[in-house]
C-alpha positions in Angstrom: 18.6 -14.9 31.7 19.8 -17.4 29.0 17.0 -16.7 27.1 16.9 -13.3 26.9 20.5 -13.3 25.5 19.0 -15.6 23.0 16.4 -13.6 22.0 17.9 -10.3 21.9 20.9 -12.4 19.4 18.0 -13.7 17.4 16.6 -9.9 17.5 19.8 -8.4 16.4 20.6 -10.7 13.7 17.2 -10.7 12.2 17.5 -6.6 11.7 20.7 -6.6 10.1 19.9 -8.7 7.7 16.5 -6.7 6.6 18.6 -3.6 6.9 21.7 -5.3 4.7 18.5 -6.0 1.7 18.9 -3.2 -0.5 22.4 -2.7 0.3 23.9 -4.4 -3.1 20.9 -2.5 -5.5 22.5 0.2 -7.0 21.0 3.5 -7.7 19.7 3.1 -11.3 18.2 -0.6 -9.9 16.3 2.0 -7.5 15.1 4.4 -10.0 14.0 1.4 -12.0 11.5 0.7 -9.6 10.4 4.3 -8.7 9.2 4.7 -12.3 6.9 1.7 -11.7 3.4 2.4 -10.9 3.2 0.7 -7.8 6.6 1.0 -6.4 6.7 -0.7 -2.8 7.0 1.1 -0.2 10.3 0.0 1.0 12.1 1.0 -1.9 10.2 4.7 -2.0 11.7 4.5 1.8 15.5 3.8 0.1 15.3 6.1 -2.2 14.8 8.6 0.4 17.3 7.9 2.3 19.8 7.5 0.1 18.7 10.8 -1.3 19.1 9.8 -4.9 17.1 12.4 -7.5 15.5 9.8 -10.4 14.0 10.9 -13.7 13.1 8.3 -16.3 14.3 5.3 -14.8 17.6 6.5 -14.0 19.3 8.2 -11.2 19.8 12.0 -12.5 21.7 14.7 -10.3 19.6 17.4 -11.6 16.3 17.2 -12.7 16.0 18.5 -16.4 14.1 21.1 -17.4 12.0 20.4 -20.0 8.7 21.6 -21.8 5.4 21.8 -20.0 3.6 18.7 -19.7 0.6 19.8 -19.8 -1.7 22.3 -21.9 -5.4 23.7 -21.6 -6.7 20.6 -23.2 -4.1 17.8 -20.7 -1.4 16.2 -20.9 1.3 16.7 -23.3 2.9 13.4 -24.9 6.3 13.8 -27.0 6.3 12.1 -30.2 7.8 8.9 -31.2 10.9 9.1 -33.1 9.8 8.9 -36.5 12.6 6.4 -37.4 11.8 4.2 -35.1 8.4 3.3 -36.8 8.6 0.2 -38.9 7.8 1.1 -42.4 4.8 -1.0 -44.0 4.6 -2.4 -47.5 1.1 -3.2 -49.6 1.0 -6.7 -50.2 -0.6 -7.1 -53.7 -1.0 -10.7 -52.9 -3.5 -10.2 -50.0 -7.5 -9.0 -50.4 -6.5 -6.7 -47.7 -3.8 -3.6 -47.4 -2.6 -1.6 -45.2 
């Protein structure tokens, strides 16, 4: 009888503490790891439950609406922010330029 006290403690203990895992992640940390490629399956199963709506790494409450992503010919890509793109010099110095 001892022992199955024991083991049901044991039992008990163990699943709070897998249950208490994600607890402390918050909701961006989530949809983080939902826009990963291979996104394990326990957090898919946390997102879910928690019912939180991601969209770019980010927990939205509405999904945006946006352009079409795709066309005849595939997927449509936005382009980069033309600032962001470092700006290149010739150096005269070199045999080569850019």
């Amino acid at each position: 009888m001892k022992k199955l006290v024991l083991v049901s403690l044991c039992f008990s203990f163990a699943t709070s503490v897998y249950a208490g895992y994600l607890d402390d992640w918050s909701n961006d940390q989530l949809c983080g790891w939902m826009d990963s490629s291979s996104t394990p399956e326990y957090i898919k199963e946390e997102v879910e439950s928690r019912e939180i709506i991601c969209h770019g790494g980010v927990e939205v409450s509405s999904l945006p609406y946006g352009d079409e992503l795709s066309s005849e010919n595939g997927t449509v890509f936005a382009s980069p922010d033309p600032n962001l793109l470092p700006k290149v010099k010739p150096n005269k110095n070199k045999s080569y330029s850019y």
